[in-house]
N, C-alpha and C positions, 0 to 999 in steps of 0.2 A: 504494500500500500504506500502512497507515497504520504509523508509528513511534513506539513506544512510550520514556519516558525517565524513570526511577524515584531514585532519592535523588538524592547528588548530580550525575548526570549531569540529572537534571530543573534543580536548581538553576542550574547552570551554563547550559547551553542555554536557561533560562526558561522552557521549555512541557511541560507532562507528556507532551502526543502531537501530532502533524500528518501530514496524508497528504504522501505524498512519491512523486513522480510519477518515476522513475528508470528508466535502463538498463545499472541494475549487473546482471551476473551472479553475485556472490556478496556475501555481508555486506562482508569486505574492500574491494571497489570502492564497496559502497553507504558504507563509514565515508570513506572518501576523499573520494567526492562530497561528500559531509556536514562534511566537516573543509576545502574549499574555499570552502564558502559565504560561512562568519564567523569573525572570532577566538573569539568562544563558541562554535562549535562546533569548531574546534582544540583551545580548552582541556578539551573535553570528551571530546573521542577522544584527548586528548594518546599515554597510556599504554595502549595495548588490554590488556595482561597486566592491569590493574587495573579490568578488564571484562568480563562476561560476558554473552551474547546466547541469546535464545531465539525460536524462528522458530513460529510459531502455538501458543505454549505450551508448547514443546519443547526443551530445551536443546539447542545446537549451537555451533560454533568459526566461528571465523569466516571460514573457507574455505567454510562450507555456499554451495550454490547458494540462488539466490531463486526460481529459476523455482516458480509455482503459489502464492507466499507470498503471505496475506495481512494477515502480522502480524508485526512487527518490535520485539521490546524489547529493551534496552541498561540494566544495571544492574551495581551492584557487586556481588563476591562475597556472597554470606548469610554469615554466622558463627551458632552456635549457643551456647546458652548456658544 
């Protein structure tokens, strides 16, 4: 699936997207995998409340399942202004 990674969660991790070959069942186990890799990506899922996920363009929590996904992005709240 490929993983998308938008302000500073892009900064931190260094790559705006990469496909990620996993056997999470939900976003949850997928940030897990993801936070074992590397300390960039620790300091990037450090805080999940300070993130939000959307699964093919779709906002969702991060208990959603993955099964059929094929689109993962991790970004910080929006504010408006």
């Amino acid at each position: 699936m490929e993983v998308l990674y938008f302000a500073w969660v892009r900064e931190r991790i260094g790559l705006p997207r990469e496909t990620v070959e996993t056997g999470a069942a939900t976003v949850r186990e997928l940030v897990e995998e993801l936070r074992a890799r590397e300390d960039r990506y620790e300091a990037a899922f450090a805080d999940l409340s300070a993130l939000r996920v959307a699964l093919d363009q779709e906002l969702r929590d991060f208990d959603a399942p993955l099964e059929g996904v094929r689109e993962v992005a991790f970004f910080p709240p929006m504010t408006g202004g």
